[in-house]
C-alpha positions in Angstrom: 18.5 16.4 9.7 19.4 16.8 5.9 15.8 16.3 4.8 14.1 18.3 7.6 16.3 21.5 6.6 15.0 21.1 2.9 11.2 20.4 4.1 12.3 23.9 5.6 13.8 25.0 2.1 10.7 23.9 0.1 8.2 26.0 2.8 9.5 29.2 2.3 10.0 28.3 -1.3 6.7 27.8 -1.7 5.7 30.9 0.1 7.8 33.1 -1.8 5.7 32.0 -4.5 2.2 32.0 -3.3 2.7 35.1 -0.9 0.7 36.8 -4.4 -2.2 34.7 -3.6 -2.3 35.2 -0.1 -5.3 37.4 0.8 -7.4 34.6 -1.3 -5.5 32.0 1.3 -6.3 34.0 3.7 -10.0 34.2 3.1 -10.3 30.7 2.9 -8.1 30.3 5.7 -10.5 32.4 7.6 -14.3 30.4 6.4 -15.8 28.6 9.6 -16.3 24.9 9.5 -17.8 24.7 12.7 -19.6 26.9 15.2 -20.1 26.8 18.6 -21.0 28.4 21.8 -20.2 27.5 25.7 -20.9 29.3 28.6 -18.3 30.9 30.8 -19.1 32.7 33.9 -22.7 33.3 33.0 -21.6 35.0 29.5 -21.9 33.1 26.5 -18.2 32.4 24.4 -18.4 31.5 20.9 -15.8 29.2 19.1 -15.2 29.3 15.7 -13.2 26.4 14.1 -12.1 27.4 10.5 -9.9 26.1 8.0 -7.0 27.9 9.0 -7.4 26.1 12.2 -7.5 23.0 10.6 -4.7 23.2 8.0 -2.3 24.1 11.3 -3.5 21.3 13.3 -2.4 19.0 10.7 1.0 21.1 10.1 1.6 20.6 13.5 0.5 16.6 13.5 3.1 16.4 10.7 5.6 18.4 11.9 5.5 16.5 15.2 5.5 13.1 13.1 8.8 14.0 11.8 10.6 15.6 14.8 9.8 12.2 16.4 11.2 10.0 13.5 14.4 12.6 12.9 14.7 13.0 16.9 17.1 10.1 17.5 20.0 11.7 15.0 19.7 14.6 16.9 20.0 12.9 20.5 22.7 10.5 18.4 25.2 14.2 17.0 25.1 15.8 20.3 24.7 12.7 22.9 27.5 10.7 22.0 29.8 13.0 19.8 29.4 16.0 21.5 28.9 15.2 24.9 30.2 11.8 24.8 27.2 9.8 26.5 27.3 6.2 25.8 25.0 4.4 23.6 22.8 3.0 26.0 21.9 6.3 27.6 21.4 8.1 24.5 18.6 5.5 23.8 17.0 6.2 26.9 17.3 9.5 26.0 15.7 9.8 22.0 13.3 7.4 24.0 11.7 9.9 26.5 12.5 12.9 23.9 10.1 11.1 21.3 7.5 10.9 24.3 7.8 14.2 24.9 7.6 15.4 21.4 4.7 13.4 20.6 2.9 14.6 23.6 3.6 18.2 23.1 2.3 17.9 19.5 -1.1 16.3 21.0 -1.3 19.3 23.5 -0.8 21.9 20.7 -2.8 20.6 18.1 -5.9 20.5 20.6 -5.0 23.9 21.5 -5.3 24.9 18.1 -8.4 22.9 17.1 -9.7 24.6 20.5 -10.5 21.4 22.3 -9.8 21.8 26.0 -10.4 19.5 29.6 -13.7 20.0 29.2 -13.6 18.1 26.1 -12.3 15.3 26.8 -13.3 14.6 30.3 -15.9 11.9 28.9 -12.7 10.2 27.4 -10.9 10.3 30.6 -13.4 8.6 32.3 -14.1 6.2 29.8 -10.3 5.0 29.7 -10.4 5.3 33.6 -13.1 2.7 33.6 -11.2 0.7 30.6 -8.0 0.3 32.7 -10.0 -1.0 35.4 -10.8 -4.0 33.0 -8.4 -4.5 30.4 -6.1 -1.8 29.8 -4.7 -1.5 32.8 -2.1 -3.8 32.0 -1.1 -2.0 28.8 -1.1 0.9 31.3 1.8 -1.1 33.5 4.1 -2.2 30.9 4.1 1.7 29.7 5.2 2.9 32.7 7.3 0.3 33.4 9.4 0.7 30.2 9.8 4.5 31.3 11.2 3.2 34.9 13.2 0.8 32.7 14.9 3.7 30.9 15.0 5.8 33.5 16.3 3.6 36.0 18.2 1.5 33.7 18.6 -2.2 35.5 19.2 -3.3 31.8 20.4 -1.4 28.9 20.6 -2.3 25.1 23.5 -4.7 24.5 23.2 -6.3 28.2 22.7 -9.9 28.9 20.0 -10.6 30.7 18.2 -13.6 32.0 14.1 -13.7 32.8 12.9 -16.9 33.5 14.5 -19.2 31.6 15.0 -16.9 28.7 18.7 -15.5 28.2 20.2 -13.3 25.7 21.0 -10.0 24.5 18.5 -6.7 24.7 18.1 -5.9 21.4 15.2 -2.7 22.0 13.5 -1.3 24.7 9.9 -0.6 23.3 6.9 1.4 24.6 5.1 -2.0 25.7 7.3 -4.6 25.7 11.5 -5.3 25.6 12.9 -7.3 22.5 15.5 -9.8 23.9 17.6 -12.0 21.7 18.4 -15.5 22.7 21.6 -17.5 22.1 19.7 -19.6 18.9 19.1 -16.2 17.4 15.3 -16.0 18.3 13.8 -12.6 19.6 11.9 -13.0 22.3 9.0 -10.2 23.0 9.2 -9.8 27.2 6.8 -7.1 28.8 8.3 -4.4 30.4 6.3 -4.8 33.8 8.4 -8.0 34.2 11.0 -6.3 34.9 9.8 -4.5 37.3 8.0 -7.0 39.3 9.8 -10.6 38.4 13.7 -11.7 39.4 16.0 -10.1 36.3 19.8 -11.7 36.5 21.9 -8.9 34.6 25.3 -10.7 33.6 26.7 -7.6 32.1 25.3 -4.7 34.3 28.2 -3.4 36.1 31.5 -5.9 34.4 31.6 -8.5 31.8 33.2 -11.0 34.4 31.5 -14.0 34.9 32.5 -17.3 36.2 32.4 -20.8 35.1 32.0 -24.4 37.0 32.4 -27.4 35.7 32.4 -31.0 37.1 34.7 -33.4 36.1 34.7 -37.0 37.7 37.8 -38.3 39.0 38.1 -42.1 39.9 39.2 -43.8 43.0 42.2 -44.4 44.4 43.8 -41.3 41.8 46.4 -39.0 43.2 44.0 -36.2 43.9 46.7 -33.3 44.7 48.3 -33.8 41.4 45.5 -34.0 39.3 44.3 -31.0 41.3 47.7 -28.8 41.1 48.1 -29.9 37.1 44.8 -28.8 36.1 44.7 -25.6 37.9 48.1 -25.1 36.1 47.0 -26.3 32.5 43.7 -23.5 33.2 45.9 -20.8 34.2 47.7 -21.3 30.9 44.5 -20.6 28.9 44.8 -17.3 27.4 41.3 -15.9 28.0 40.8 -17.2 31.7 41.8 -14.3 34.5 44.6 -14.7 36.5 42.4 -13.0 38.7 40.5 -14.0 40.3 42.8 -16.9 39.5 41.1 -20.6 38.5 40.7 -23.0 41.3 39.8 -26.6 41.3 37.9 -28.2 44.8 36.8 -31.4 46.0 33.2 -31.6 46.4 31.4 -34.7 47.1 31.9 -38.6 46.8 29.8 -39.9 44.1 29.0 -43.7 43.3 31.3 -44.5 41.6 34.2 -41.8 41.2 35.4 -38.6 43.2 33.7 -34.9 42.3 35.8 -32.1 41.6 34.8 -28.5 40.5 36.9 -26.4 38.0 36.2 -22.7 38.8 37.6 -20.0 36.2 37.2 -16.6 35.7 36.2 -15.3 32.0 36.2 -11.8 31.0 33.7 -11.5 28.2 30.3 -13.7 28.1 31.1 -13.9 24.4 33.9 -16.7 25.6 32.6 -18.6 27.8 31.2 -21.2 25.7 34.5 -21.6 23.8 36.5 -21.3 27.0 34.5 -23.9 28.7 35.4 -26.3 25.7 39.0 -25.2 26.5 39.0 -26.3 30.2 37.4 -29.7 29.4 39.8 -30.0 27.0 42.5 -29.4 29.5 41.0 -31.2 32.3 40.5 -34.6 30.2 44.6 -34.0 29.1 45.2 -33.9 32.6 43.6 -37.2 33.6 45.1 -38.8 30.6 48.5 -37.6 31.7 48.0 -39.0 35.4 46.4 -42.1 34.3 42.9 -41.4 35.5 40.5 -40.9 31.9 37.1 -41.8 33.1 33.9 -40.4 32.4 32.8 -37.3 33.7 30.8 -37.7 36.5 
């Protein structure tokens, strides 16, 4: 914002210096590069493109460049401080605003340079026929990743797993999502998968998630005390809920030891892995303590 108010500065500066020179700026301004006539309703309509034309075209191409890139401080003042939107959403937001911008600029540059539908109806069909063969799936991931923002099944900072990639969204691009896996490695994901493949959100509406683990219990053990003590040493663990509350089940008779389950509640996916050491920690105490240490199952 700071810079773009002395861009402003250094304009009128700069005018207030030249405005001497101006009816030789003017005439320049005013000399044709190109000349050109079309026919409207049986009466012939000339178009003149001159330097002044030019010079503004690029003004505006600049102008837009930097309203894009300054945009996001913007969205970022009045979003989050002044309205008090959270993070996620203002990203959607400077998203679609740069979209905008950038497409406005386009539109009014043409405008100025005097190029209309007419134009570039041979463009039109020639991307038309270029989507048909290769750009069609550029096309997809584009509007997907505005459904994506729009919609918002996952935001920056959610967990998210796509096949067997999980981790944290980092950015939410034009073309494709940047997703950052537990071993630090950023993983580029099209936005059209997220439209049209399975997308398990671990953080979209609570940071609750659960935890199983299997411990093997031999033979011949008493099974309600091993059960009762371990739910009770679980409970104790600072970062597992109390509710739900943890839970420890029977499930199946295995070759050569008894199944159980350990099911605990964890209230940030940041602790999971260390809680999960926790409970196996306090799960192996446990069959120590009742005289049944064996192996896992």
């Amino acid at each position: 914002m700071l810079q773009l108010l002395i861009t402003l500065a250094l304009v009128i500066g700069l005018w207030a210096v030249w405005q001497d020179a101006m009816p030789v700026l003017q005439w320049v301004g005013d000399y044709a590069l190109w000349r050109g006539t079309e026919t409207v309703g049986g009466k012939e309509v000339l178009h003149v493109l001159t330097i002044g034309d030019l010079f503004m075209a690029i003004l505006v191409g600049v102008l837009t460049g930097v309203a894009v890139r300054k945009v996001g401080s913007l969205v970022d003042i009045v979003g989050m401080s002044q309205l008090g939107f959270q993070a996620d959403a203002t990203y959607a937001i400077k998203a679609v605003t740069r979209y905008s911008l950038a497409a406005a600029g386009v539109l009014v540059a043409s405008s100025i340079l005097g190029i209309g539908w007419g134009d570039v109806q041979w463009l039109v069909a020639a991307l038309g026929v270029g989507l048909g063969f290769g750009l069609q799936e550029i096309v997809a991931n584009f509007v997907s990743g505005l459904i994506v923002l729009a919609e918002r099944p996952i935001r920056i900072g959610d967990v998210i797993t796509v096949d067997k990639t999980t981790g944290k969204v980092a950015r939410i691009r034009a073309r494709a999502t940047v997703v950052v896996d537990f071993d630090n490695k950023e993983v580029i994901i099209p936005n059209k998968t997220f439209i049209t493949a399975p997308v398990v959100n671990w953080t979209l509406s609570s940071q609750v998630s659960r935890l199983v683990l299997k411990v093997g219990v031999p033979f011949g053990s008493n099974i309600a005390a091993i059960q009762q003590r371990i739910v009770e040493e679980v409970g104790l663990l600072p970062d597992v809920l109390s509710n739900p509350p943890p839970a420890v089940f029977f499930t199946a008779f295995a070759d050569k030891n008894l199944e159980f389950e350990i099911h605990a509640y964890v209230g940030s996916l940041n602790d999971r892995f260390r809680v999960q050491h926790e409970i196996n920690l306090a799960a192996e105490r446990v069959l120590r303590e009742q005289g049944a240490d064996a192996p896992p199952s």
